[in-house]
C-alpha positions in Angstrom: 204.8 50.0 85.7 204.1 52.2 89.0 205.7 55.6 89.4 205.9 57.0 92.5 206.4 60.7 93.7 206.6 61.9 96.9 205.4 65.8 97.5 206.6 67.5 100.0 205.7 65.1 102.8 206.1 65.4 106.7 205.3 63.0 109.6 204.8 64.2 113.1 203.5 62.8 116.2 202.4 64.0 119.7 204.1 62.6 122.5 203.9 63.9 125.9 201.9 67.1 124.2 204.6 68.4 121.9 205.0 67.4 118.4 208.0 65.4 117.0 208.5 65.7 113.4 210.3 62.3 112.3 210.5 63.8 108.8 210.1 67.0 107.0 209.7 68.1 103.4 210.6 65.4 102.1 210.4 65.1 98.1 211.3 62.7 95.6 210.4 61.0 92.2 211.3 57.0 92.2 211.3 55.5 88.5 210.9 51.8 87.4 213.6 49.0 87.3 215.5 50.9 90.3 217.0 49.7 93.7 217.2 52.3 96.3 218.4 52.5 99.2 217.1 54.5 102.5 220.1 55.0 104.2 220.7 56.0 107.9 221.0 55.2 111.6 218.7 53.3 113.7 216.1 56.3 114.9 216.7 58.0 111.7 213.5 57.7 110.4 213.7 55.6 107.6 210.9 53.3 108.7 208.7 55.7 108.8 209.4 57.3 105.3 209.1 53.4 103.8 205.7 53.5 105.6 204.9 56.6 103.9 205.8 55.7 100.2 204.5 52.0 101.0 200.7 53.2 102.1 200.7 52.1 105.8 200.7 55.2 106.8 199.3 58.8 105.8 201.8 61.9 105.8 200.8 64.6 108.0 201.3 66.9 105.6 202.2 66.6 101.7 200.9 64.1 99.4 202.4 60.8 97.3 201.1 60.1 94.1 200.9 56.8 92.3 201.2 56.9 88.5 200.2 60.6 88.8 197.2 59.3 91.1 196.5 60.6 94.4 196.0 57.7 96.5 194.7 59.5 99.2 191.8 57.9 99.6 191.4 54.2 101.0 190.4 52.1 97.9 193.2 53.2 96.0 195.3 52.7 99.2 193.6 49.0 99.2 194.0 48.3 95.6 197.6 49.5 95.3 198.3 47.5 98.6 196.8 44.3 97.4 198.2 44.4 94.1 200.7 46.0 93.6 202.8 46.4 96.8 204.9 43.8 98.3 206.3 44.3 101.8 209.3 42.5 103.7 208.5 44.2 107.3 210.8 43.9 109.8 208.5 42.1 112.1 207.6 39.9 108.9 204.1 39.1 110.2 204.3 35.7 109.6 201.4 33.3 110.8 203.3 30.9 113.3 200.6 27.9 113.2 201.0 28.1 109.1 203.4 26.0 107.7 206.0 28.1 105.2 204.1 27.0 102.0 200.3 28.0 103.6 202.0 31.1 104.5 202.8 31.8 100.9 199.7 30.9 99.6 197.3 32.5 101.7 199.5 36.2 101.2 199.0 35.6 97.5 196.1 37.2 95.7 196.1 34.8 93.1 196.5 30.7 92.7 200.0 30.0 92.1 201.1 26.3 91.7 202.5 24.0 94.0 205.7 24.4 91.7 205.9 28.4 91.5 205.6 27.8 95.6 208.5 26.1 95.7 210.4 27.6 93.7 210.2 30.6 95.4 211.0 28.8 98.7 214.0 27.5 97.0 215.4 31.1 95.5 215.5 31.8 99.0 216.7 28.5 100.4 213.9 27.2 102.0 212.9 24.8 100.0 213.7 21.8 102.6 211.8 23.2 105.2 208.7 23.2 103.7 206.3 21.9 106.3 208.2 23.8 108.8 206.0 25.9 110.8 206.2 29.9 110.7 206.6 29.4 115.1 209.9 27.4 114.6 211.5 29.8 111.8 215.1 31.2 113.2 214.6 34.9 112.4 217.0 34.4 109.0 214.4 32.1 107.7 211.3 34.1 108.8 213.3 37.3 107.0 213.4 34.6 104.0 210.2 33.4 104.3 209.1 37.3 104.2 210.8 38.0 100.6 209.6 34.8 99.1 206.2 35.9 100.0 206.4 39.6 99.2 207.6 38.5 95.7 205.3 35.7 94.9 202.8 38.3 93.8 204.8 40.1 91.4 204.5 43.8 92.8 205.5 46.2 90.8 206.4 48.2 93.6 208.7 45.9 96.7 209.2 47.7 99.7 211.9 46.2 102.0 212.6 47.1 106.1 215.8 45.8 107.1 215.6 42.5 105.0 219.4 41.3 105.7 220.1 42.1 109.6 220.5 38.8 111.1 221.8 36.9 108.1 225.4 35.7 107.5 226.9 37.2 104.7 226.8 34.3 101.8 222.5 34.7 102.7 222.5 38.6 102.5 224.6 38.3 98.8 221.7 35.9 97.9 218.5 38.2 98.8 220.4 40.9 97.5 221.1 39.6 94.1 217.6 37.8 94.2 216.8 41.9 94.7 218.7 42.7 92.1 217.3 40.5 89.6 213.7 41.3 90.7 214.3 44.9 90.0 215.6 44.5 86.7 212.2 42.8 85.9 211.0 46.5 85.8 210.1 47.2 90.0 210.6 49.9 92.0 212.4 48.7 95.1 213.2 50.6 98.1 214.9 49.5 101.1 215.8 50.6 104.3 219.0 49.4 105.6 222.1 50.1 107.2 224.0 47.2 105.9 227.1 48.6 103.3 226.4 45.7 101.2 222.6 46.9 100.5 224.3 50.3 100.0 226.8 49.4 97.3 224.2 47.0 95.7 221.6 50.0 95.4 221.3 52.4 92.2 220.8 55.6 94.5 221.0 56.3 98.1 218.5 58.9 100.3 220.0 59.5 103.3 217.8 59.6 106.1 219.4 61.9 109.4 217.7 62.0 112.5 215.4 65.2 113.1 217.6 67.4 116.1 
């Protein structure tokens, strides 16, 4: 199980040579087998706190601890990110020439079988496009595609960016309840959203509100 607290952390960045603070003081203590939610407006900053607690980014100040670890430095970043982190990016980062079962198994850090492939194409209802190529995905499937992949590995820690904009609503019921059920496995999920269906699904909300 991964633990994750969050100690007083800030992000700022320079632009046009003043410093906007995105967010400030931020603390928190995120347990296993919970679904939260980061809650707020576009520009709210809540892509920038997932980054944070997901180890793409460094706080400027403050500190995050894994399992009571720092993971300050970058082979514990690495390690954690590798193994034990799974991230459904807005962008999804998809390799477009790949087909949608080489994209799964080259994210994976360990063989998984043609039929654990599949099935996790088919959780997601992409099973019949197999073959497809990442290039030709509408941006429902890539989102799809990005959640099958993220999960594949069994993270202990999934870390979501706005999974369900651009899906009708009987596919956003599905990923969340495919959430759902991955979190109950014992995960720490956290996902930014401003959908009110991620919102009631969640067991907590942060809000998020933009820096004046």
């Amino acid at each position: 199980m991964t633990n994750i607290v969050a100690h007083k952390i800030s992000k700022s960045y320079a632009v046009n040579g003043n410093q906007l603070t995105v967010i400030d003081d931020f603390s928190y203590e995120f347990t296993d087998g919970t679904m939260y939610c980061i809650w707020g407006k576009s520009g709210s900053g809540k892509s920038t706190l997932l980054k944070m607690l997901g180890l793409l980014t460094e706080p400027t100040t403050g500190a995050i601890t894994y399992n009571a670890q720092p993971v300050s430095n970058s082979k514990a970043r690495s390690d954690y990110l590798k193994n034990q982190i799974g991230w459904v990016l807005q962008n999804n980062n998809l390799i477009d020439n790949l087909s949608l079962i080489d994209n799964l198994k080259i994210a994976s850090p360990s063989n998984h079988s043609q039929r654990e492939i599949e099935s996790a194409l088919d959780n997601v209802g992409l099973l019949a496009s197999i073959d497809k190529k990442g290039k030709h995905l509408s941006g429902g499937e890539a989102q799809r595609l990005a959640f099958a992949r993220a999960t594949l590995k069994n993270p202990r820690v999934l870390i979501i960016d706005e999974f369900t904009s651009g899906l009708d609503a009987d596919l956003e019921n599905r990923l969340i309840a495919l959430t759902r059920e991955y979190t109950s496995s014992g995960a720490t999920t956290l996902i930014a959203s401003h959908s009110p269906a991620v919102h009631a699904a969640a067991d907590h909300i942060l809000e998020v509100t933009p820096r004046a």
